[in-house]
N, C-alpha and C positions, 0 to 999 in steps of 0.2 A: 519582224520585231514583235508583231502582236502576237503571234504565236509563241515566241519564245516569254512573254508576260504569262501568257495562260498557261501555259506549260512551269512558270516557275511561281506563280499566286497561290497555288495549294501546297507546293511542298514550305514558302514561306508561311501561311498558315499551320503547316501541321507542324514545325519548328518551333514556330511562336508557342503552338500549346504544350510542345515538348518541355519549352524552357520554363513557361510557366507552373508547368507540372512538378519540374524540379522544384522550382522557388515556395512552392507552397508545401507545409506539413501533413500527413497524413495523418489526419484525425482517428486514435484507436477507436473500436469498435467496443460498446459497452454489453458483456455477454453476464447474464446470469448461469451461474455455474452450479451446479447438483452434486454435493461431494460425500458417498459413501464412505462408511467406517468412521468415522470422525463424531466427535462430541460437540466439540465447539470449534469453532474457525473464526475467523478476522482477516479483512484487509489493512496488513499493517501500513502499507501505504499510503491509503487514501483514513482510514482512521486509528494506525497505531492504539488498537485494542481496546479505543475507550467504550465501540458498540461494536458487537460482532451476533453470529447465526449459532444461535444452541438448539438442543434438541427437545423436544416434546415432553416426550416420556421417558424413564428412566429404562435404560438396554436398547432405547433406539438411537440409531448413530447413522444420523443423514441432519444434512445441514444445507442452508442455501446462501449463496454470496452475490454481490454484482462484480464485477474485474473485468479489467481491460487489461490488454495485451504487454507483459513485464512489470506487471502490479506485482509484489512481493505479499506472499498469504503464510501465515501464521496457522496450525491447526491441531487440536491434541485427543487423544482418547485417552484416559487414567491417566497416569503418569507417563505418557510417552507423549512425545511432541517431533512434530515436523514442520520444514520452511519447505517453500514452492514459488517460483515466481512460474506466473500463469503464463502457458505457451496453448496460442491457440489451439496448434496444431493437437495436442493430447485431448481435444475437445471439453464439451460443457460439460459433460456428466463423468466424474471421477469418483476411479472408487481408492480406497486407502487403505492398504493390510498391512499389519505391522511383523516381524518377526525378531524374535528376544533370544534365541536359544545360546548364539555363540556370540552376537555383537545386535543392538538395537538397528533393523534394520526396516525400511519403510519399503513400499512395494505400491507404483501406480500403475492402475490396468493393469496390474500381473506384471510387470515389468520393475527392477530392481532402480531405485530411484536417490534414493537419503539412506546414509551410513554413518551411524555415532562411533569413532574411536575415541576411547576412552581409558583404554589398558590393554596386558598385554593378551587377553582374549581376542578384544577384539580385534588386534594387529594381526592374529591369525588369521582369524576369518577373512580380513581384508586379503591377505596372503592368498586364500584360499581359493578364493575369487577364482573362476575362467577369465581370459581377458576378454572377453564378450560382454558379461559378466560388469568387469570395472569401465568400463566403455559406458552400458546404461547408465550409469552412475550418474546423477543429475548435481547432487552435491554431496559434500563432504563435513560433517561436524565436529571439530576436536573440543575436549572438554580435557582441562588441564595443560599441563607446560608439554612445551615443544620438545620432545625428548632427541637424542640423539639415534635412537632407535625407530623413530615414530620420520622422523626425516629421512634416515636412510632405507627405510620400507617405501616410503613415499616418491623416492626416485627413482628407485629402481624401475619406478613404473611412470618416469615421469611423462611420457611419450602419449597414456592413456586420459590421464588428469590435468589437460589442460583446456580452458574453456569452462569449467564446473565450477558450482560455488562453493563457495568453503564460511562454515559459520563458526567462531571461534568464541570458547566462552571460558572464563578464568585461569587466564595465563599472562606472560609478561616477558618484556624481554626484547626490543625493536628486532636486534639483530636473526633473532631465531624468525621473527615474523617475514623479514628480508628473503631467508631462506625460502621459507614455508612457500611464498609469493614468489619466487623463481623458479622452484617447480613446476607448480599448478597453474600462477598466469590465470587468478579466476575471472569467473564471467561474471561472479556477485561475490560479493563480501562481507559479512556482517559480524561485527568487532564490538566485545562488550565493552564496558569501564577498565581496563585492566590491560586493553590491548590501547597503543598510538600507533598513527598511520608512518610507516619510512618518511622519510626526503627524499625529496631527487637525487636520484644516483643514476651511474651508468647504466643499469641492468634494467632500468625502466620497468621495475615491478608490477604498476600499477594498468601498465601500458594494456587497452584492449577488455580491459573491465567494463561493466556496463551498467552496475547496479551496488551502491556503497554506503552502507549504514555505519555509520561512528557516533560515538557519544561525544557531545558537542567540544570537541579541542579544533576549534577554528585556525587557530595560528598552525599548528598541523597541516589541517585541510587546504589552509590558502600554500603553503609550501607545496604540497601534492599535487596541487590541480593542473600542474603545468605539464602530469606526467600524464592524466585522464583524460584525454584529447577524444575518448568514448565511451564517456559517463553521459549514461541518458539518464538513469535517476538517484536520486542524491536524499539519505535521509537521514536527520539528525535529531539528537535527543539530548533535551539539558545543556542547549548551550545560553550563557549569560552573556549577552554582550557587553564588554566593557565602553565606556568612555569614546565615544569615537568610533569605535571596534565596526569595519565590513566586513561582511561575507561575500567573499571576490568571487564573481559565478559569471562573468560576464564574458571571458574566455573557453566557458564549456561549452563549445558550439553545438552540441548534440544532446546538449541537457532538456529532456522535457516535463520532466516528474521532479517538483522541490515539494518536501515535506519537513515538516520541522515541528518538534514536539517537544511538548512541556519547558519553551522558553521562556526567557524574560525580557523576550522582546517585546519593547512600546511603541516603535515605530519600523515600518518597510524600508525606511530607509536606509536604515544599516544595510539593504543588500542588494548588491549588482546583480541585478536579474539578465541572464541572456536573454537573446532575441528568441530562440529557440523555446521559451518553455511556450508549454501547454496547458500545466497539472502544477496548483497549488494549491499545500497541502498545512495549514495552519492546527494543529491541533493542544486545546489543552496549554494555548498562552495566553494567560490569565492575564497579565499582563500590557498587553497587545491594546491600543486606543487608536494610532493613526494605520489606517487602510490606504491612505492617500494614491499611494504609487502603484494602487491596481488599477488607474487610469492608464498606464504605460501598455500593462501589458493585456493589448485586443484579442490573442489570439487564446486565449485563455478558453478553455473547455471542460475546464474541471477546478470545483474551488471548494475547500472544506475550512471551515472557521470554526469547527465543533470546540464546544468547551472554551470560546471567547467571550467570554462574560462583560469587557470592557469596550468593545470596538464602538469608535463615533462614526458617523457619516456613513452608515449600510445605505444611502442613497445612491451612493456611485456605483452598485453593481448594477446601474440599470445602463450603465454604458457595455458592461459584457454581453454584447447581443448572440456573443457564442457558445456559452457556459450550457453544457448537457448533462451535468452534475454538480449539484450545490448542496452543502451543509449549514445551515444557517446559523448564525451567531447567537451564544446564546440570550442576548440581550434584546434579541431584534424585538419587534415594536408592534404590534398585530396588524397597524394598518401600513407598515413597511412590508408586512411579510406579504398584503393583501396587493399594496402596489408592484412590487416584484415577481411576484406570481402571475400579474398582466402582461410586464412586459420580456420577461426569461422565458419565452414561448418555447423554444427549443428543448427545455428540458424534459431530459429521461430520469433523471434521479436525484430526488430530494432526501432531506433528512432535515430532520430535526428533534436536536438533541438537544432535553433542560431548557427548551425555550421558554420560561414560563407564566409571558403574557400572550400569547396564541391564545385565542378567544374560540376560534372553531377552523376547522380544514374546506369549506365553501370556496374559499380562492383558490384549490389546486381543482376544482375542474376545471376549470379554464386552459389548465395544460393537455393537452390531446394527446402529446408525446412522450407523457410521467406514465413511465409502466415496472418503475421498482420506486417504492418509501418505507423508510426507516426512522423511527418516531419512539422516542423516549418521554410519553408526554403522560400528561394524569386521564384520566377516563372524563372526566367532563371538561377536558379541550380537547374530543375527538369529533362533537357535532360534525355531521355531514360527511363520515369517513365513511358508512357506507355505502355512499353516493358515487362515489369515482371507481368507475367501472371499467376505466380506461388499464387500471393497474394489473401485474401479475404478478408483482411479490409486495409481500407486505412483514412487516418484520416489524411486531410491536415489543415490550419489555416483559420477563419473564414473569413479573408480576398480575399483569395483566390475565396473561394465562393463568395463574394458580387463583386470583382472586374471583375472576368473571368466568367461570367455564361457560355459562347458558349465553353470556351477551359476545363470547368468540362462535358460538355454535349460532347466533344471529349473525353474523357479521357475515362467515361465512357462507350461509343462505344467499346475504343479499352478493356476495361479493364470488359467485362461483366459479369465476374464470381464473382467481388469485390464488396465488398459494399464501399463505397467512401463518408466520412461523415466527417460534418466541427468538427475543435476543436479549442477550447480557453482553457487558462489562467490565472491564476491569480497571478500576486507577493505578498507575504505575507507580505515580510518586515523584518520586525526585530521585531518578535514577533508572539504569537501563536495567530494566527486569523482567523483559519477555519472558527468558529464558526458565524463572522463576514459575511462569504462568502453571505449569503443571500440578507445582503444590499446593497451591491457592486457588484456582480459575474454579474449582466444585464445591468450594466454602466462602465462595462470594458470588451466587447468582444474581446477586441485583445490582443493579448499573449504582456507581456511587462516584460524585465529584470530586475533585481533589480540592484539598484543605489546607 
């Protein structure tokens, strides 16, 4: 009998850590990423464009970001623009080549990655393609109506184009979208003002997705969710809650990334948070005063409150004892920001955007583990920045850079282990217009709040 205890003590221990293993999330990994060819870039994820990585000098096109793993990046040089969600495995340092000749097409590590259909050139080239060729293919962007033509190229090959994402920008029309979605069965989805998500149907369109940007039609969305059974992240722009109005999220079991942008939400509670998240992502809700229901959710590792100018009680985040990335609201309080900085020991990346009673940055030494900040702040609330030595990217406002050349080339001195690179912004507005970023993103270099 004893024998058979000892004999069966360790495989009940190494079960027990099996199951344990399952039961707990896998915390992504937070990588700074080095992205050649590009101008400007943004995690739209974690900050939906309001701060993002621009460039130095004018002809230089290297940009720096922070992202974890299925972060959704936004990235443009002149008028051409590209979507990315970040896969470890293409590693940290990416380069980006664009080619225009037959159809805009984007090119990572030399490898064929984003395709704009747009007309019937580029249907060609699509055509043209090896299927090796449409296999690379990472995603997919149509710009205009779902044509009959543009469907029927699209199946022919449907066997290659499933899994890819597809970004869709000014068209209309559920039915054609139906289609378009049981071809391809993407893997991400990004839908302007102009596109609604299907209902549940038989065809289960939705099914197997894993990444889904809509501009805020909630009553849509709660229809949909029942088909999204592997939606890990979810992100929404412009939605109002009405009267009552939830955002049903308690059924995504797999959901870890909520971002929500430029609402007018006042309270958390309009939304059934699943068990499952990780990553929330508040940006640019003016609106927004009770935090309350961030006590619920402990497992939390990522929180951005950028551009909340009204949130009460920023004391409760001292219960997030897991939080490795924070954005801090823009109202917080110097000696909140002071208190919080003692006890958010964990973190790797702050920001702080528009805060604009921050008195001086003396409370992030204290963090050992802060080796990325992002800081939209005035030059005399930086006391003590070039004291934290613990840092490796540092990403001030493009102002900064053009006003202080001699006090960045100190900073630098004191700071030589950091990379120290300008950023801008963009306000969206009131309405979904990433897509827009192109025309505008090099005639608004300075970060500006929305009005």
């Amino acid at each position: 009998m004893k024998k058979f205890i000892y004999f069966l003590l360790p495989v009940l221990i190494g079960l027990s850590g099996i199951i344990t293993g399952c039961t707990q999330a896998v915390v992504p990994e937070i990588d700074i990423i080095r992205i050649e060819g590009v101008s400007w870039a943004c995690n739209v994820t974690t900050s939906y464009a309001t701060f993002g990585s621009t460039t130095e000098f004018e002809g230089q096109y290297e940009v720096i970001l922070a992202a974890s793993e299925g972060d959704l990046l936004y990235m443009n040089r002149d008028d051409l623009q590209f979507y990315y969600r970040y896969n470890t495995k293409d590693g940290k340092d990416l380069e980006v080549t664009f080619d225009t000749l037959h159809a805009v097409s984007v090119y990572l590590n030399g490898k064929l990655n984003y395709m704009e259909l747009s007309g019937p050139a580029s249907l060609k080239a699509f055509e043209a393609l090896t299927d090796p060729e449409k296999s690379q293919l990472s995603t997919l962007e149509i710009r205009g109506a779902l044509t009959g033509d543009l469907l029927s190229i699209l199946e022919q090959h449907e066997s290659l184009l499933h899994g890819k994402g597809l970004v869709l920008e000014t068209g209309s029309g559920n039915s054609d979208l139906t289609d378009l979605l049981t071809i391809c069965r993407p893997e991400y989805l990004v839908l302007d003002d102009s596109w609604r998500l299907p209902g549940p149907d038989g065809n289960n369109v939705l099914a197997g997705m894993e990444l889904l940007w809509v501009q805020g039609d909630v009553p849509a969305l709660s229809k949909a969710a029942p088909c999204c059974g592997d939606l890990e992240s979810l992100i929404i722009s412009g939605w109002e809650p009405q009267q009552g109005e939830l955002l049903p999220l308690s059924s995504l079991k797999k959901l870890q990334n909520l971002t929500l942008a430029e609402s007018d939400l006042t309270t958390l509670q309009n939304i059934e948070f699943p068990e499952s998240l990780l990553s929330l992502n508040l940006i640019s809700c003016d609106t927004l005063v009770d935090i309350g229901q961030l006590i619920k959710l402990q497992k939390l590792n990522r929180l951005n409150l950028t551009d909340c100018d009204k949130v009460k009680n920023a004391g409760i985040l001292h219960n997030l004892e897991s939080l490795r990335w924070i954005s801090f609201p823009a109202n917080i309080t110097h000696q909140e920001f002071s208190d919080l900085a003692g006890s958010l020991t964990q973190l790797e990346v702050a920001e702080l955007i528009g805060c604009t009673e921050i008195i001086d940055l003396s409370p992030l030494r204290q963090l050992e583990n802060l080796n990325i900040l992002a800081l939209h702040l005035q030059k005399e609330q930086l006391a003590g920045l070039d004291s934290l030595s613990q840092l490796e990217v540092l990403i001030l406002t493009v102002e900064l850079f053009k006003d202080n050349p001699d006090w960045i080339k100190e900073l630098r001195a004191s700071l030589p282990q950091c990379e120290i690179v300008p950023g801008s912004g963009i306000c969206l507005g009131s309405g979904w217009l990433l897509l827009l970023l192109p025309l505008i993103v090099f005639f608004r270099y300075t970060f500006r709040r929305k009005v």
